[in-house]
Chimera marker file (.cmm) of the C-alpha trace (Angstrom):
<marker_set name="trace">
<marker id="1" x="-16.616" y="3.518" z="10.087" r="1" g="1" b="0" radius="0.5"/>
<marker id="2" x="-12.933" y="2.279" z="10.198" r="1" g="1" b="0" radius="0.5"/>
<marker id="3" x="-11.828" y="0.682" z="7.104" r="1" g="1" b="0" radius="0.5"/>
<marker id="4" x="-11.648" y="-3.277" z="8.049" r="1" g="1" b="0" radius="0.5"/>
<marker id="5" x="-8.419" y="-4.059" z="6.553" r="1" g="1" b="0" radius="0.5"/>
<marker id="6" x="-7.446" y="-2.364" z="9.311" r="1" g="1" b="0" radius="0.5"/>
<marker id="7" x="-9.163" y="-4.360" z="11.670" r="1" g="1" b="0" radius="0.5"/>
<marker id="8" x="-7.937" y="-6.696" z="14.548" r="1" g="1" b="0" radius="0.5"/>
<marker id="9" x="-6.031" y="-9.052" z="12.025" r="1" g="1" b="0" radius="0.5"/>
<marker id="10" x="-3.720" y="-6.346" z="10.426" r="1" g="1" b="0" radius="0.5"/>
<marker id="11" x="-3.328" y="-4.901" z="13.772" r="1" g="1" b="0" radius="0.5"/>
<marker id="12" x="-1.760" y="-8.601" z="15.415" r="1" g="1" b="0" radius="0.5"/>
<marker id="13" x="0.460" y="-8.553" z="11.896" r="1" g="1" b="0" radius="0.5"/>
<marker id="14" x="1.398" y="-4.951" z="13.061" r="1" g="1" b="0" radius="0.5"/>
<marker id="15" x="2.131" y="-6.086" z="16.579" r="1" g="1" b="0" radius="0.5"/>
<marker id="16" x="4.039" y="-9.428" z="15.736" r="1" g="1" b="0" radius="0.5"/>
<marker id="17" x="6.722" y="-6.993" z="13.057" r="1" g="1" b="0" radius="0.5"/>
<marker id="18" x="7.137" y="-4.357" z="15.757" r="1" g="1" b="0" radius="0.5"/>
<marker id="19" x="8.212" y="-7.280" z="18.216" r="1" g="1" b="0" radius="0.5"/>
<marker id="20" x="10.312" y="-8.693" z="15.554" r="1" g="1" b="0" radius="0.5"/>
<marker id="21" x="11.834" y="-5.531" z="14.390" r="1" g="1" b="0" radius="0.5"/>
<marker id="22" x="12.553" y="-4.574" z="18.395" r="1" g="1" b="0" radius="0.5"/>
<marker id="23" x="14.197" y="-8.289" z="18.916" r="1" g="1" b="0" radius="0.5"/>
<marker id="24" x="16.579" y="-7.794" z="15.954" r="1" g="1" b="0" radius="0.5"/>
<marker id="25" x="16.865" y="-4.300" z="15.719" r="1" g="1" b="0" radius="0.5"/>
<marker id="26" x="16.104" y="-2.801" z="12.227" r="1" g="1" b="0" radius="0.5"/>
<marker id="27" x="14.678" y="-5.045" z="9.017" r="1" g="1" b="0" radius="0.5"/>
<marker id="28" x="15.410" y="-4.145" z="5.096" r="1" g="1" b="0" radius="0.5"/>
<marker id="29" x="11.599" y="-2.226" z="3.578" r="1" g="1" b="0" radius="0.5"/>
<marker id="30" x="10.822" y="-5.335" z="2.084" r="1" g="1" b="0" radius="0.5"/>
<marker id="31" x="9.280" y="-3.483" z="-1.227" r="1" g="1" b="0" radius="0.5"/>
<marker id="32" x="10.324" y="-4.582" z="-4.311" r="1" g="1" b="0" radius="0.5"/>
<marker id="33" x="9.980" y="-1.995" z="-6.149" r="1" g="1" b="0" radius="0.5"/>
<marker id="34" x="6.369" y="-2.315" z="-6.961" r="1" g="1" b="0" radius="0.5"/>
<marker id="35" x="5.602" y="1.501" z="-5.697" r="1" g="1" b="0" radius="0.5"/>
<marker id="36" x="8.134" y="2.714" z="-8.650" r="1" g="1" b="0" radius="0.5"/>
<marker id="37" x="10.452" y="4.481" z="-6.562" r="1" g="1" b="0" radius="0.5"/>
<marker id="38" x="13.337" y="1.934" z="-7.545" r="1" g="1" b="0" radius="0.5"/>
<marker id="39" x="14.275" y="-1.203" z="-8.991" r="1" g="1" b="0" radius="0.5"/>
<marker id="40" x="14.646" y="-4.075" z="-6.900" r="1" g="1" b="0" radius="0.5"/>
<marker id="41" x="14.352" y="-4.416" z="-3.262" r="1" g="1" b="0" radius="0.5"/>
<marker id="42" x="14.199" y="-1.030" z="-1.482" r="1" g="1" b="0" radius="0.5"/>
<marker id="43" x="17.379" y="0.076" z="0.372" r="1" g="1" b="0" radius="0.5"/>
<marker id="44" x="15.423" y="1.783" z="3.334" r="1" g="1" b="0" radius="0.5"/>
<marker id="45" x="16.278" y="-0.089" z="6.710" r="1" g="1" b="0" radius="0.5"/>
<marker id="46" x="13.890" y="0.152" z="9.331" r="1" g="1" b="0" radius="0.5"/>
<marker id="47" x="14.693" y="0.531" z="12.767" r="1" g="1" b="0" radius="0.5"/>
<marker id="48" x="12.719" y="0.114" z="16.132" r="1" g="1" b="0" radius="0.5"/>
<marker id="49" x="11.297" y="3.639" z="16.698" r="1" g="1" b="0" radius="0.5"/>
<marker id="50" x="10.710" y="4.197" z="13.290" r="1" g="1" b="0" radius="0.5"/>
<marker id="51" x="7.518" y="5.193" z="11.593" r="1" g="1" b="0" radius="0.5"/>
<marker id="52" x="6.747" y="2.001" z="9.409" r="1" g="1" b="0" radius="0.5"/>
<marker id="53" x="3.815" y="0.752" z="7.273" r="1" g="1" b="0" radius="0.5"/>
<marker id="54" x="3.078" y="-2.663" z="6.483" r="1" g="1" b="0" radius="0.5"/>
<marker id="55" x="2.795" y="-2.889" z="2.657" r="1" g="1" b="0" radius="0.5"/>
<marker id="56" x="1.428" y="-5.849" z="0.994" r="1" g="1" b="0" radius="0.5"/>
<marker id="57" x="1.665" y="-8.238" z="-1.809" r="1" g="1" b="0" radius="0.5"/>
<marker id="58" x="-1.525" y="-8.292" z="-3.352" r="1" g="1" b="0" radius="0.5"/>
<marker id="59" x="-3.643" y="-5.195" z="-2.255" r="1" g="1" b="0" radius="0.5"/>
<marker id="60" x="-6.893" y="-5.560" z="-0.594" r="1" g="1" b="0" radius="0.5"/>
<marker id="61" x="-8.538" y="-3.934" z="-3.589" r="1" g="1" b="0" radius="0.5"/>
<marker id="62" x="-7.401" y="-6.878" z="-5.519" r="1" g="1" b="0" radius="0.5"/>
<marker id="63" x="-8.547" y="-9.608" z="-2.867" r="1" g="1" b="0" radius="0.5"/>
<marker id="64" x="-5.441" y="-9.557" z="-0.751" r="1" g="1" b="0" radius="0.5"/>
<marker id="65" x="-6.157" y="-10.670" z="2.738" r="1" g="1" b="0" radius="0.5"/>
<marker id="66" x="-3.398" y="-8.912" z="4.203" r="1" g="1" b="0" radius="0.5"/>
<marker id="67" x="-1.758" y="-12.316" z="5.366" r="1" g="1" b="0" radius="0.5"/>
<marker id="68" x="1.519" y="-10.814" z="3.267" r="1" g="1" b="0" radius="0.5"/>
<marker id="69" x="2.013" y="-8.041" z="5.189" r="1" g="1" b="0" radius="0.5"/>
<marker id="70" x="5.373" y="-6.706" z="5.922" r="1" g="1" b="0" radius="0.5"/>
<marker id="71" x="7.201" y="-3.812" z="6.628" r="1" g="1" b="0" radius="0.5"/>
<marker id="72" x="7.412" y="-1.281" z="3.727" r="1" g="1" b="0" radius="0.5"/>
<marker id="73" x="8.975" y="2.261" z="4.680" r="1" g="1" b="0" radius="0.5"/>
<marker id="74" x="6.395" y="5.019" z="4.913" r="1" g="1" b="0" radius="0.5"/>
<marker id="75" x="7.618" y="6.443" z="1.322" r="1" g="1" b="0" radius="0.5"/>
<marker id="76" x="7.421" y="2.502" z="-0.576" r="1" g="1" b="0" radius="0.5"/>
<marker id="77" x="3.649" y="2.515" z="0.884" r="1" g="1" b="0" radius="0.5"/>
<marker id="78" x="2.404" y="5.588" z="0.048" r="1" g="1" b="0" radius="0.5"/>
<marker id="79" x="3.681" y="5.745" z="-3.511" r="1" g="1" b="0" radius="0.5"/>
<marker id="80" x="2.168" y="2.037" z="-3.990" r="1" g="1" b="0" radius="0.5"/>
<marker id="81" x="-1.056" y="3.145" z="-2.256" r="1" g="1" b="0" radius="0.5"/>
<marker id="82" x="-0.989" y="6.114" z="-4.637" r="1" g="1" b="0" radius="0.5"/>
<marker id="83" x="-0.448" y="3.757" z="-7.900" r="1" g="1" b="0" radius="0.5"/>
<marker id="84" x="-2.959" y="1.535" z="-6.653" r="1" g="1" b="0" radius="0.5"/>
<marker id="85" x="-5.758" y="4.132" z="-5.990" r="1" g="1" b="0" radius="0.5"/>
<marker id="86" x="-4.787" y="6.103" z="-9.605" r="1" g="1" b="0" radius="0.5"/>
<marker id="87" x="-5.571" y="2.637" z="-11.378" r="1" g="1" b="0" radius="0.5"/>
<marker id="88" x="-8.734" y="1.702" z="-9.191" r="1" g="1" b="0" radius="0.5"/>
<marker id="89" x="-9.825" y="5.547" z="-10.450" r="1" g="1" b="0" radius="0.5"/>
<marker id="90" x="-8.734" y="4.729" z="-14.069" r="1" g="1" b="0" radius="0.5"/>
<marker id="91" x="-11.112" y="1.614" z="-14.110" r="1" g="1" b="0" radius="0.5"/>
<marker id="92" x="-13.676" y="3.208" z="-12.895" r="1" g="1" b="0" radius="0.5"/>
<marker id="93" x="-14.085" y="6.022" z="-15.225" r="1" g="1" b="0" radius="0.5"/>
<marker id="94" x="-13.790" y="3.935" z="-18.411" r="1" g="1" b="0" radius="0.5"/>
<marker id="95" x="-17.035" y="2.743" z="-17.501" r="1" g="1" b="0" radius="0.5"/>
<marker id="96" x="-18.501" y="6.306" z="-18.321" r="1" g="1" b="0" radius="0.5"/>
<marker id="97" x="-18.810" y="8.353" z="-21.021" r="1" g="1" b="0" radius="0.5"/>
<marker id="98" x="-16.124" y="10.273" z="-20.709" r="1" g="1" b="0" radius="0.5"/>
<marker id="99" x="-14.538" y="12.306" z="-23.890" r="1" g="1" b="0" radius="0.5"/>
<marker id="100" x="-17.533" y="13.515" z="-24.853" r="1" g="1" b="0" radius="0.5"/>
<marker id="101" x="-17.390" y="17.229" z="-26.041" r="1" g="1" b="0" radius="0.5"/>
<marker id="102" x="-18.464" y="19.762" z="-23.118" r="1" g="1" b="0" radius="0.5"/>
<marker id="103" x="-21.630" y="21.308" z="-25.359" r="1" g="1" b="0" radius="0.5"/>
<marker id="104" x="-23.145" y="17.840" z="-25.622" r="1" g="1" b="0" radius="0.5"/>
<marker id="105" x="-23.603" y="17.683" z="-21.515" r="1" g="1" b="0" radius="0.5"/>
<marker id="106" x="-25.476" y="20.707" z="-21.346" r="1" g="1" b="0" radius="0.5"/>
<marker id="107" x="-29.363" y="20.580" z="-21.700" r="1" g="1" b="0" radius="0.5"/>
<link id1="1" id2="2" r="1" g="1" b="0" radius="0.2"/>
<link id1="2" id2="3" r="1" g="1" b="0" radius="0.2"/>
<link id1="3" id2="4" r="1" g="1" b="0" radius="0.2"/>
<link id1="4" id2="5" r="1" g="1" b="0" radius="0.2"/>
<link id1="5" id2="6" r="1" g="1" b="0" radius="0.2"/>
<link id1="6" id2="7" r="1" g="1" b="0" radius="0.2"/>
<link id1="7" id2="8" r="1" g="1" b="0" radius="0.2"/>
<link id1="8" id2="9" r="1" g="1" b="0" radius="0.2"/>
<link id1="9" id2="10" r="1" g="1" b="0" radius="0.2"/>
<link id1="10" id2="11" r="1" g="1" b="0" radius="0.2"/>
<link id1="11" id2="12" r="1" g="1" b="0" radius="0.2"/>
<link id1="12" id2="13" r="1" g="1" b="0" radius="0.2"/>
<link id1="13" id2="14" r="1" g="1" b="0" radius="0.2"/>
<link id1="14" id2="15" r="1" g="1" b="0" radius="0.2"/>
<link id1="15" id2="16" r="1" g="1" b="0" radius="0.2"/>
<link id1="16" id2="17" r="1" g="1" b="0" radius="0.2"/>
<link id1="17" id2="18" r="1" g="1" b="0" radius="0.2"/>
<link id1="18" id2="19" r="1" g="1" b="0" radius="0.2"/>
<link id1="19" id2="20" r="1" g="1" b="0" radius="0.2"/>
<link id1="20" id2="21" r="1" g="1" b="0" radius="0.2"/>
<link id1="21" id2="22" r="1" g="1" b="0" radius="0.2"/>
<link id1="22" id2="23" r="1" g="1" b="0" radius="0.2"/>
<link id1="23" id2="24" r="1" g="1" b="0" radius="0.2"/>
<link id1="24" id2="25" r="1" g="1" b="0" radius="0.2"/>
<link id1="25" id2="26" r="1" g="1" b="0" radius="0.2"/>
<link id1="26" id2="27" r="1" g="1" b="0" radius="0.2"/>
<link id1="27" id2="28" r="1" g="1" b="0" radius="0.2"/>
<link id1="28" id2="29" r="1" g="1" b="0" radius="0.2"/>
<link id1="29" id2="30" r="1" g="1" b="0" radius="0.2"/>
<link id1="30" id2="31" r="1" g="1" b="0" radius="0.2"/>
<link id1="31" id2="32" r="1" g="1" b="0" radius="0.2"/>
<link id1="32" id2="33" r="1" g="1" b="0" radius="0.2"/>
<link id1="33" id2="34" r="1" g="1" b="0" radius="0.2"/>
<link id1="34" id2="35" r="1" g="1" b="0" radius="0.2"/>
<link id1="35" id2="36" r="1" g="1" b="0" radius="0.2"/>
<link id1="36" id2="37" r="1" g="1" b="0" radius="0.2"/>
<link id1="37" id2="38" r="1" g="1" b="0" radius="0.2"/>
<link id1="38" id2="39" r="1" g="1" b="0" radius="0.2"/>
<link id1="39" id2="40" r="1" g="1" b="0" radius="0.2"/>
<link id1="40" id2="41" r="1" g="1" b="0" radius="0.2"/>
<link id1="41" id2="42" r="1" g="1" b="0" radius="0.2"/>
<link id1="42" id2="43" r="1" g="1" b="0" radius="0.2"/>
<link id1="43" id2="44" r="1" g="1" b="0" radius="0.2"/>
<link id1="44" id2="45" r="1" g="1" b="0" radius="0.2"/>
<link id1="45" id2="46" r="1" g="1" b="0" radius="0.2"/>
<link id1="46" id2="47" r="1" g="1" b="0" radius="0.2"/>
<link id1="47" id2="48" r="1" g="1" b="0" radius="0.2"/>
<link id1="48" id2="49" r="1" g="1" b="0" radius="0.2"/>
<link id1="49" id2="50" r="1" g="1" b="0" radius="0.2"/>
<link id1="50" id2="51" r="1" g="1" b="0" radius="0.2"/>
<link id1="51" id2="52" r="1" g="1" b="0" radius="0.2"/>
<link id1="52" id2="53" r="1" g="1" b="0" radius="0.2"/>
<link id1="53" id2="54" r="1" g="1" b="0" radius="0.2"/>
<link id1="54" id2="55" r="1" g="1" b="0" radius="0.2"/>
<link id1="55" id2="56" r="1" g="1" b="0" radius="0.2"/>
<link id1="56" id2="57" r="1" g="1" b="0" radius="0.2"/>
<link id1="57" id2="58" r="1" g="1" b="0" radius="0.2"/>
<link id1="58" id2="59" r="1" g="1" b="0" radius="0.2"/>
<link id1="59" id2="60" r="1" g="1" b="0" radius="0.2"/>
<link id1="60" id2="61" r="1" g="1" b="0" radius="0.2"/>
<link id1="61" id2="62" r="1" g="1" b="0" radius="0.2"/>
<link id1="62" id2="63" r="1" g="1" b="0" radius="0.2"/>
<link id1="63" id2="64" r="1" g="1" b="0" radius="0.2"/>
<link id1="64" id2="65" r="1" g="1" b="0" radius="0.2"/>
<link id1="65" id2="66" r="1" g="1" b="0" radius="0.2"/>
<link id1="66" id2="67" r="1" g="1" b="0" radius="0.2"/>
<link id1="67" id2="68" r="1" g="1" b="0" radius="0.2"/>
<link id1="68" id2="69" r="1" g="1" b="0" radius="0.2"/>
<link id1="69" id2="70" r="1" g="1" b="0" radius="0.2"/>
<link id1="70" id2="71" r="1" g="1" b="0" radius="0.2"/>
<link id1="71" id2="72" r="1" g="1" b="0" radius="0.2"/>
<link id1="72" id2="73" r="1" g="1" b="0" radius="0.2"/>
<link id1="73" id2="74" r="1" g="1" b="0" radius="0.2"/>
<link id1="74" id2="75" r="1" g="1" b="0" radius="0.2"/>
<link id1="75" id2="76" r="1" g="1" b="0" radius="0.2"/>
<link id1="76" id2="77" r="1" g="1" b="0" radius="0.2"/>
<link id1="77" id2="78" r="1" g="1" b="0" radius="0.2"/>
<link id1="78" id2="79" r="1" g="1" b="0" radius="0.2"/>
<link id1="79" id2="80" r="1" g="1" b="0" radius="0.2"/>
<link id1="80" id2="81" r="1" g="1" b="0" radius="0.2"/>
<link id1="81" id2="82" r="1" g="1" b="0" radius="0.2"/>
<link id1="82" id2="83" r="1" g="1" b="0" radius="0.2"/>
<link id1="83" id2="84" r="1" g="1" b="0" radius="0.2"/>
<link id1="84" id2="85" r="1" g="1" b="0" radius="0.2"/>
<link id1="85" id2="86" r="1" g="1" b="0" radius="0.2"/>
<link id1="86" id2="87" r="1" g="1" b="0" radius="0.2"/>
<link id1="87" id2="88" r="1" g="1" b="0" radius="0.2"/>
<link id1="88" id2="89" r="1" g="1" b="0" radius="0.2"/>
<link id1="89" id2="90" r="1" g="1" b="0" radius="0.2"/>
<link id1="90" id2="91" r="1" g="1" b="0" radius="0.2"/>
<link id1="91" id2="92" r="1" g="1" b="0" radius="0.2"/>
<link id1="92" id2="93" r="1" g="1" b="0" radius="0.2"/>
<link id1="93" id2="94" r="1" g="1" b="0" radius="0.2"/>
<link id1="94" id2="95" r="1" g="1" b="0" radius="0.2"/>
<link id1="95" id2="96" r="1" g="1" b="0" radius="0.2"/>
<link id1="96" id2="97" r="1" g="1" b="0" radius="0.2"/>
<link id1="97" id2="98" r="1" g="1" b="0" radius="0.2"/>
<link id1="98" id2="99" r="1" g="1" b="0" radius="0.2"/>
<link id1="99" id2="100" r="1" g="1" b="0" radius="0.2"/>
<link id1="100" id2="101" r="1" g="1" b="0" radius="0.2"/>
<link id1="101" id2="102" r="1" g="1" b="0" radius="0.2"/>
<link id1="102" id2="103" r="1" g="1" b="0" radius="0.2"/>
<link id1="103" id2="104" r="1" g="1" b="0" radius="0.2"/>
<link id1="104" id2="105" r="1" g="1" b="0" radius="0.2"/>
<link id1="105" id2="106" r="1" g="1" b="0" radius="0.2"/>
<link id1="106" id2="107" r="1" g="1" b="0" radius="0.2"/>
</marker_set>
């Protein structure tokens, strides 16, 4: 099953930036240097015929609707995907009891 925050909506979001970036030309990542690659906005322009993500302010993990959307360089989206999935993991886990010494797991 496709993940739905990849649905119809962000797909029309998708549509509506490639139009936008083909009318002007190229567009500025618009990260801000939430994936911890730099400080700042990132430097990375994006022109038409690039490969392009659209990052996002709040992620859907957090109850982003995707309504933020905008064009993050493939690099700025990944690494925030990354940081975002490593903390989701993290919060998980501390629900378990983890540290426990190896020889206490075994029967």
């Amino acid at each position: 099953m496709a993940d739905p925050a990849y649905g119809t909506a962000h797909q029309k979001r998708r549509l509506a930036w490639a139009a936008e970036i083909k009318r002007i030309g190229e567009i500025q990542c618009d990260c801000r240097g939430k994936c911890g690659r730099h400080e700042g906005q990132c430097r990375t322009m994006i022109r038409h015929g690039d490969k392009w993500h659209l990052g996002h302010g709040v992620a859907d993990k957090y109850g982003g609707d995707g309504t933020d959307s905008t064009p993050w360089c493939p690099g700025c989206n990944q690494a925030e995907g990354g940081k975002i999935g490593t903390k989701h993991r993290k919060a998980r886990r501390a629900s378990r009891a983890w540290g426990r010494p190896v020889e206490s797991l075994t029967p």
